[in-house]
C-alpha positions in Angstrom: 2.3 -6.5 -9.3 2.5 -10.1 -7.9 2.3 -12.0 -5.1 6.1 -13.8 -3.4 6.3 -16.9 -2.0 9.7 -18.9 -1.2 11.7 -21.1 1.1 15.6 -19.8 1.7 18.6 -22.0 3.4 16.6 -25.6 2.1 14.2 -25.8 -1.0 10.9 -26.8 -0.2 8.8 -27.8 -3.6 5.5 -28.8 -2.3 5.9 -26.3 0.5 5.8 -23.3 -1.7 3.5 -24.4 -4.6 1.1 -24.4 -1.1 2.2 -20.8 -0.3 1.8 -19.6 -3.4 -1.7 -20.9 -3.9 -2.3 -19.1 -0.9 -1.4 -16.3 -2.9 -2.9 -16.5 -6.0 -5.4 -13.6 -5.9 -2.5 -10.9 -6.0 -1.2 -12.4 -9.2 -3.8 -14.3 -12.3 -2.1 -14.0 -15.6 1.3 -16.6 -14.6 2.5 -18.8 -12.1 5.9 -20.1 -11.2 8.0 -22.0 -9.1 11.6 -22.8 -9.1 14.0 -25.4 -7.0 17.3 -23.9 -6.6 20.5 -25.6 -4.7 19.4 -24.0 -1.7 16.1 -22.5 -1.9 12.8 -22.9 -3.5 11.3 -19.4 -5.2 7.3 -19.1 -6.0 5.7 -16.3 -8.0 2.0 -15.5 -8.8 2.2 -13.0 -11.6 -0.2 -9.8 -12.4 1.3 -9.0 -16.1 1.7 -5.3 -16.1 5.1 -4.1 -18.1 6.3 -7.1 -20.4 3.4 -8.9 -21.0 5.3 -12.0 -22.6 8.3 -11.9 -21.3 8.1 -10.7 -17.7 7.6 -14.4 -16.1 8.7 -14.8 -13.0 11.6 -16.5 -11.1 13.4 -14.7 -13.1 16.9 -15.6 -14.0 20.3 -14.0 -15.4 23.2 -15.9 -14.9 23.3 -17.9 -12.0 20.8 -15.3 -9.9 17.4 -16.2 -10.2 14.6 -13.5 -8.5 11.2 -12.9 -7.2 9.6 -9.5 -7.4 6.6 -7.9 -6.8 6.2 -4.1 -7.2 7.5 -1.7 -10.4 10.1 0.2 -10.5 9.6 3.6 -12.0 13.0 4.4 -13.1 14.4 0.7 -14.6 14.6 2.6 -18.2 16.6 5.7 -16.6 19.3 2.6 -14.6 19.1 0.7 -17.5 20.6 3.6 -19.8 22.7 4.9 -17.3 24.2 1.7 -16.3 23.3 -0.9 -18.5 23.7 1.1 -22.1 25.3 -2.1 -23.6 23.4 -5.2 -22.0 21.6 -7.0 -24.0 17.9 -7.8 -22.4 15.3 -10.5 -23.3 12.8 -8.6 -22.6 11.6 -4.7 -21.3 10.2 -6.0 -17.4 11.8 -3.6 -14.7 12.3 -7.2 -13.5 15.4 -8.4 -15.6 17.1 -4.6 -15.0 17.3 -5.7 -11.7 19.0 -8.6 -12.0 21.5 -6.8 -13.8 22.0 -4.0 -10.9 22.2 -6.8 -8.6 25.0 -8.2 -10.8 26.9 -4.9 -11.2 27.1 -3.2 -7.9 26.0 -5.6 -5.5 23.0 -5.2 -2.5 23.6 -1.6 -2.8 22.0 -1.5 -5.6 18.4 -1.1 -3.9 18.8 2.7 -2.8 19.1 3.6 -6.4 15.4 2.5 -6.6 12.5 4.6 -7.5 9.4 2.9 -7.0 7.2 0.3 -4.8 8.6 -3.0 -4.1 9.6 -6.2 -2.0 12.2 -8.9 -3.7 14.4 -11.8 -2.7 17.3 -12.3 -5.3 19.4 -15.9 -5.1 22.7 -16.4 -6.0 25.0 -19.0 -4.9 23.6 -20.0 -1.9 23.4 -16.7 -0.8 20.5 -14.2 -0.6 19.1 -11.0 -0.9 15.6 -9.5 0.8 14.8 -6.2 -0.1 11.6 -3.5 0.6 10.3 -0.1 -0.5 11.0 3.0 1.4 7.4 3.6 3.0 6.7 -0.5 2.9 4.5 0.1 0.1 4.4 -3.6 -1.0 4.0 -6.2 1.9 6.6 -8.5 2.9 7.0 -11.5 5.7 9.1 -14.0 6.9 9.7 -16.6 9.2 12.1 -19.1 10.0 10.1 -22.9 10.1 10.0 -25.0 13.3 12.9 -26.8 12.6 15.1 -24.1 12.4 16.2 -25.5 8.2 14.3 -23.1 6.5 13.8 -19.5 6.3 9.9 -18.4 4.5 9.0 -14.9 3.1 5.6 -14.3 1.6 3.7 -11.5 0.2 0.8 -12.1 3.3 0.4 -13.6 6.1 -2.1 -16.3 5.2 0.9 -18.1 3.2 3.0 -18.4 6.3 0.3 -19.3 8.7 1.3 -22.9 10.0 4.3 -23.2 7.9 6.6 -20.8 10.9 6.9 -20.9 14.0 6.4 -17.3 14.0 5.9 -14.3 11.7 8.1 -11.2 11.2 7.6 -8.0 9.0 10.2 -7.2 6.8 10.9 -3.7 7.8 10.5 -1.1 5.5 13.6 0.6 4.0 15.9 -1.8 4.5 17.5 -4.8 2.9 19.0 -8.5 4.6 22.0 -10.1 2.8 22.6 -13.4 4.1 26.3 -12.7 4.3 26.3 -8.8 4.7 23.5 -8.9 7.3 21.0 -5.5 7.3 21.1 -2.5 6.2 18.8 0.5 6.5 19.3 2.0 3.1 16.5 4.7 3.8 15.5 7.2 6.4 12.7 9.8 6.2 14.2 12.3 8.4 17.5 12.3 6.9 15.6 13.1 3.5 14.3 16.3 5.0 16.1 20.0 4.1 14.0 23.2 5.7 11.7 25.1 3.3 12.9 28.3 3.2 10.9 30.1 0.6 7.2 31.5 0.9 3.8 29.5 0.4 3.2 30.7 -3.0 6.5 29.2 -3.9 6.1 25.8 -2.0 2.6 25.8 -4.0 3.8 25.9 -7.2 6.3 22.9 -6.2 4.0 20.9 -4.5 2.0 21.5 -8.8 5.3 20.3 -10.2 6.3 17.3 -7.6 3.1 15.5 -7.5 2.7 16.2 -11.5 6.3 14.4 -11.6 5.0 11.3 -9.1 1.3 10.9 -11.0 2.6 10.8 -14.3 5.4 8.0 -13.6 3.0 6.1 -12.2 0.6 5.6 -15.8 4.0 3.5 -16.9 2.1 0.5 -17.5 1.4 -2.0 -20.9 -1.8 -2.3 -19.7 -5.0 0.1 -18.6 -4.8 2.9 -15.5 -7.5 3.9 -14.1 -8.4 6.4 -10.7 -9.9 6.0 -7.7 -12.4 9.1 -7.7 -14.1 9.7 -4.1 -14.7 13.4 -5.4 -12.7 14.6 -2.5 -9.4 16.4 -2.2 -6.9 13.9 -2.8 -8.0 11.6 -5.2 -9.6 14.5 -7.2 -6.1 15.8 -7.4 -4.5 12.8 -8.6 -7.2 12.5 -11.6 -6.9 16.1 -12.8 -3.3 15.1 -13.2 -3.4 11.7 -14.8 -5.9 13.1 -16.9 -3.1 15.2 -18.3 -1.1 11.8 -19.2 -3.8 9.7 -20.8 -6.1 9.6 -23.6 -9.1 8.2 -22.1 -9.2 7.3 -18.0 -11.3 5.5 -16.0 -12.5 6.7 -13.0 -14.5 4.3 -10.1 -16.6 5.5 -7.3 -18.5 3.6 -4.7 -20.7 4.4 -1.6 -24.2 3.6 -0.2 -27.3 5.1 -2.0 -27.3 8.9 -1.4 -23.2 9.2 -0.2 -21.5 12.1 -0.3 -19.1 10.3 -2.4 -20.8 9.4 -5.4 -22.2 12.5 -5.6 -18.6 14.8 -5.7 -17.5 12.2 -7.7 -19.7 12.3 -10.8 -18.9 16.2 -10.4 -15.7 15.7 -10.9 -15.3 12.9 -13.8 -17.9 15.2 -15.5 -15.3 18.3 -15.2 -12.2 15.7 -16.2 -14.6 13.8 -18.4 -13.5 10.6 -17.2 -15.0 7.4 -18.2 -16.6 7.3 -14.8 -17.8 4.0 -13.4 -20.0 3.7 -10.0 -21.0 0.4 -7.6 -23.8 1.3 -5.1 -23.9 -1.2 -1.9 -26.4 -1.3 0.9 -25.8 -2.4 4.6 -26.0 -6.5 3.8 -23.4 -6.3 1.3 -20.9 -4.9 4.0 -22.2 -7.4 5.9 -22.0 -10.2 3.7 -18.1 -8.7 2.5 -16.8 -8.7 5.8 -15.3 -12.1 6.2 -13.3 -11.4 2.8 -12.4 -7.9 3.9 -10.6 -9.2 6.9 -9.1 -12.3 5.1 -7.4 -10.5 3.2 -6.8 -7.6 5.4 -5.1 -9.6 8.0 -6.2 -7.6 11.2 -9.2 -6.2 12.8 -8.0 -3.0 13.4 -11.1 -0.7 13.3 -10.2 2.3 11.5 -8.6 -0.1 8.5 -11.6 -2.2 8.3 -14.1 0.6 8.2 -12.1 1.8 5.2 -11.7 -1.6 3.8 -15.0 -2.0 3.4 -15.4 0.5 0.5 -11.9 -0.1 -1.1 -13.1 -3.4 -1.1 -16.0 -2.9 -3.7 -14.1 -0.1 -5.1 -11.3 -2.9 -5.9 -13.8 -5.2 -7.0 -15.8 -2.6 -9.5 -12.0 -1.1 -10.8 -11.0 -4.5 -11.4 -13.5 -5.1 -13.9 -11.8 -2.6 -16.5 -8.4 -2.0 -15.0 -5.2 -3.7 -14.3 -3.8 -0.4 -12.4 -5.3 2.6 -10.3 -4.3 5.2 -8.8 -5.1 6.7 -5.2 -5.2 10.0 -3.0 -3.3 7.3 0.2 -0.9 9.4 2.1 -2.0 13.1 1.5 -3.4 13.1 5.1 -0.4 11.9 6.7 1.8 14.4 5.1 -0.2 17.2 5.0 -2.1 16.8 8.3 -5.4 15.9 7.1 -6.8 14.3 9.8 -9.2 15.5 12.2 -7.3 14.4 15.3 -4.4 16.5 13.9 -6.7 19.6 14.7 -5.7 19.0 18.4 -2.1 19.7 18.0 -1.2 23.8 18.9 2.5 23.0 18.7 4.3 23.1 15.2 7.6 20.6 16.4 4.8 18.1 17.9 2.8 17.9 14.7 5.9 17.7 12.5 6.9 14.5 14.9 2.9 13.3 14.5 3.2 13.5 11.0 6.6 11.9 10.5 5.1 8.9 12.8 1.8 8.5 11.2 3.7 8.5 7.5 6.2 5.6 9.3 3.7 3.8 10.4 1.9 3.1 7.1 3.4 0.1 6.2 0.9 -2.0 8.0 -2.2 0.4 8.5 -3.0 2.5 5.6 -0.7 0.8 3.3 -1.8 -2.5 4.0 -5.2 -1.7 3.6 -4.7 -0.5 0.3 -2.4 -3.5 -1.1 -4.3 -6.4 0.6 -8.3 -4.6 -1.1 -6.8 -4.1 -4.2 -5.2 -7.5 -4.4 -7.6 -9.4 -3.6 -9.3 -8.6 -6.9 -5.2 -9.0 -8.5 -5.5 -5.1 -8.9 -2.6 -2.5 -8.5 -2.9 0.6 -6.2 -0.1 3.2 -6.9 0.2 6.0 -4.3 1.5 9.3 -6.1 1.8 11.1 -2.9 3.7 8.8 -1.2 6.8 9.3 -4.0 10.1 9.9 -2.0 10.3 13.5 -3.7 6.6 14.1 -2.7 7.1 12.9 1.0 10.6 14.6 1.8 8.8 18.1 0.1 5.4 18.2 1.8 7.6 17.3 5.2 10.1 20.1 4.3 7.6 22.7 5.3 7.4 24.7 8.3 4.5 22.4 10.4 3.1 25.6 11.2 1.2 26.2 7.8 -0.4 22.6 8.5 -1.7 23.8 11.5 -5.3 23.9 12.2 -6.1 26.3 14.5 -6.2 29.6 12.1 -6.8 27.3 8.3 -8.8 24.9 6.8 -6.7 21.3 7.0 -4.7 20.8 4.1 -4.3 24.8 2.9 -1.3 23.9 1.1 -2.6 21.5 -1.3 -6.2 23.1 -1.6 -3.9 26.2 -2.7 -2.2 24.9 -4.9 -4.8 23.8 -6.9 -7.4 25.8 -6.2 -7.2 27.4 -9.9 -7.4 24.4 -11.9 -10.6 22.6 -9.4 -14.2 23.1 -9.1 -14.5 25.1 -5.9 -16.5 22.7 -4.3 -14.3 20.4 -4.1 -11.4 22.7 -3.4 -13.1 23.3 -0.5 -14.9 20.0 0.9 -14.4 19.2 4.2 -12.3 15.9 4.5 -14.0 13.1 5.1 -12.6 9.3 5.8 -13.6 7.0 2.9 -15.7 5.2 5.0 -17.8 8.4 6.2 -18.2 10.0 2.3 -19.1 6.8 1.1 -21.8 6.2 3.7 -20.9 3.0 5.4 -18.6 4.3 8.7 -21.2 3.3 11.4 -23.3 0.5 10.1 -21.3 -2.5 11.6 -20.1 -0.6 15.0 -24.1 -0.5 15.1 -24.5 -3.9 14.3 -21.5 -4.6 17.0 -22.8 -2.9 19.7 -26.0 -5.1 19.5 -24.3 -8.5 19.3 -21.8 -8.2 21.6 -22.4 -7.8 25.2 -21.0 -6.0 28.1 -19.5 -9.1 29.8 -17.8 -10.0 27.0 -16.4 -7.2 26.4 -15.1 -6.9 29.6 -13.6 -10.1 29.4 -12.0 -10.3 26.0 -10.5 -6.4 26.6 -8.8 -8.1 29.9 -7.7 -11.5 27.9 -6.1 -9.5 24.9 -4.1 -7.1 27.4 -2.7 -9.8 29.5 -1.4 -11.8 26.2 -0.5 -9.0 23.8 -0.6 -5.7 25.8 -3.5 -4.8 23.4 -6.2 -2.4 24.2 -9.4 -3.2 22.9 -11.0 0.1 21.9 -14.7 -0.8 21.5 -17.1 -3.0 20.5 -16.6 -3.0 16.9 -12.8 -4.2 17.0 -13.9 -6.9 19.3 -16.6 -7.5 16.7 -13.6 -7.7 13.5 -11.3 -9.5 16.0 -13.9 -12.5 16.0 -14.6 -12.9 12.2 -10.1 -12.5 12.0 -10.3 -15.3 14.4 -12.4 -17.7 11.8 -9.3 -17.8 9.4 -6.3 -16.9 11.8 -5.1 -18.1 15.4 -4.6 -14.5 17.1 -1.2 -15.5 17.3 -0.2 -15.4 13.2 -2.1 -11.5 13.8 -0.9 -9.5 16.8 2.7 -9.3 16.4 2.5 -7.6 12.7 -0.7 -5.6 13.2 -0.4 -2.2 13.2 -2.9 0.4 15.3 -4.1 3.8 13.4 -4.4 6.8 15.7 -7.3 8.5 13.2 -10.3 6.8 14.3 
């Protein structure tokens, strides 16, 4: 994992080594920078497969690349289309390169994992991005109209563009070829035809598949263990693919959290880590959470706020960690799910919410772990676990006559303590303790006026509807690091609050 910085159509030397100290945080262990005919590409580097010989911009021939993300399946592409190329090294990287080199920009929908790249080659270039949006990708063209600049985040754009675009997810840009949407959910999906018990033992097999692809790594994995559902699942199975894993919970003294979680690493028998903050330590975290975050939406800082710590403590033993994110959009987890009686309008709900993670939940979880140069990996969101869990009729996901999420509690209700089988869901923020603390401290420090007056302001310039106090609250501390102006056009607004 790594943080991308570059200029494309001009190079730009001093310009990027500027981005990319922006940037540093995503990637410690190497930094590079290279001047090409016609563009300028910067890398921050978070070693993870190919200690030594990963380095980044990478180059075969006369294609040179910048990559952040891993690709789960290089050794399968390498031996099925590379058995006689000779390789420097064993980085999913330099298989890439070689893709590119053999079959062109199509190569990308071949691609099983989490990524964002931009490959040069002859004045020409490629931009490229995961499925779901997994890993973060910007770009911008500079006032001048000479330059075109892609980043990993915002903050290495900021006053270099005159404005700032997300790179869509599922697509790629070929300077010469122009886009192309290589990847649509909805396409992916085939009706379930069989029964429950049948789609139970799949979902078993599937997310076994996804977890265990994603401990490829030449360094430590570890979990994220709230003790709830998701994340509980994705440890029992790890735990299956490693000899000893590390397990991190956080919360406030006394959450709900900690408390499910020490359960559980004590049935995996985990080597289980814990970090215990109060209400000044969220308070005192805040203007990091939302410097890296890049937007004040509430729902994403109220969860920050704990993957923030839980990055931090995770970081200290880990390079890589896996997470329970995307369970709830695809098995209609959330609460405010509950209100949906029609099957075909929570099937669109759920499609949407699962869209739209690119910049809420997914953002959240990249930009957290990050900051602390950590990898998430997201075992549910695997193409294969997605297009199954979507397959199903809607109507099993409904609420109205079973507990959310049957399917998955069913599935492995036989091989989890029952307790946590059947816990309630709960939003990180609310099992680890801290969900109200800073709307609290919001409600007291802003008044009614100006309220009233920013919610008019923000509608007039960017059609945005100020929910409450607490955004308002977020927005101001954003507003410390970023003109609203760098924010508003990317940010993304989560519907589960």
């Amino acid at each position: 994992m790594c943080g991308i910085a570059g200029t494309l159509l001009n190079p730009a030397n001093d310009q990027v080594n500027f981005m990319v100290e922006k940037l540093s945080h995503r990637g410690p262990d190497g930094y590079g920078i290279q001047n090409l005919e016609r563009a300028t590409l910067g890398h921050t580097r978070l070693a993870i497969l190919d200690i030594e010989g990963g380095r980044q911009p990478m180059q075969y021939g006369d294609a040179w690349i910048a990559f952040n993300g891993e690709i789960y399946n290089y050794r399968d592409l390498q031996r099925k289309y590379l058995p006689d190329q000779r390789m420097k090294g064993h980085s999913d990287t330099e298989v890439l390169l070689h893709l590119f080199e053999k079959f062109g920009p199509q190569f990308v929908s071949m691609l099983d994992g989490m990524f964002a790249f931009v490959i040069y080659q002859d004045g020409e270039f490629l931009m490229a991005r995961d499925p779901y949006g997994i890993k973060p990708l910007y770009y911008g063209r500079s006032s001048d109209e000479k330059r075109m600049l892609f980043a990993s985040e915002i903050k290495a754009i900021v006053d270099q563009a005159a404005s700032i675009s997300e790179f869509p997810a599922g697509h790629w840009f070929h300077s010469r070829l122009g886009w192309q949407r290589y990847y649509q959910m909805e396409e992916s999906l085939v009706p379930f035809e069989g029964s429950e018990a049948e789609a139970q033992t799949l979902i078993k097999s599937t997310l076994r598949e996804a977890v265990h692809k994603r401990l490829l790594a030449d360094v430590p994995v570890g979990v994220s263990l709230s003790g709830g559902l998701d994340s509980s699942i994705t440890s029992l199975l790890a735990c299956e693919g490693t000899d000893q894993l590390h397990s991190f919970a956080v919360g406030v003294e006394g959450s709900e959290d900690l408390a499910a979680a020490r359960k559980m690493a004590n049935v995996l028998h985990t080597q289980h880590h814990e970090l215990i903050y109060n209400a000044e330590d969220m308070v005192q975290a805040l203007p990091n959470v939302l410097y890296h975050l890049e937007t004040f939406d509430p729902a994403l800082v109220r969860s920050a706020i704990p993957n923030y710590f839980l990055a931090k403590l995770a970081s200290q033993h880990v390079k890589v960690f896996l997470t329970g994110e995307g369970a709830d959009e695809i098995y209609a987890g959330y609460e405010y799910l509950g209100g949906y009686d029609s099957p075909e309008t929570l099937q669109q709900e759920m499609i949407h919410i699962t869209e739209a993670l690119h910049n809420t939940n997914l953002q959240r979880a990249d930009r957290m772990s990050m900051a602390f140069g950590l990898e998430a990996r997201v075992p549910f969101l695997d193409v294969k676990s997605v297009a199954l869990a979507l397959s199903f009729p809607a109507e099993w996901k409904l609420h109205r006559a079973r507990v959310p999420k049957a399917l998955l509690r069913q599935a492995f209700a036989s091989d989890l303590p029952a307790e946590i089988v059947n816990r309630p869901k709960q939003k990180f923020s609310q099992g680890a303790g801290s969900s109200d603390l800073i709307a609290q401290r919001a409600e007291t420090e802003i008044s009614d006026a100006e309220f009233q007056r920013e919610s008019l302001r923000l509608k007039e310039a960017w059609d945005y509807a100020l929910p409450n106090k607490e955004a308002l609250y977020y927005y101001k501390v954003l507003c410390t690091f970023y003109d609203e102006k760098w924010i508003f056009p990317t940010m993304g607004k989560s519907r589960s609050l």
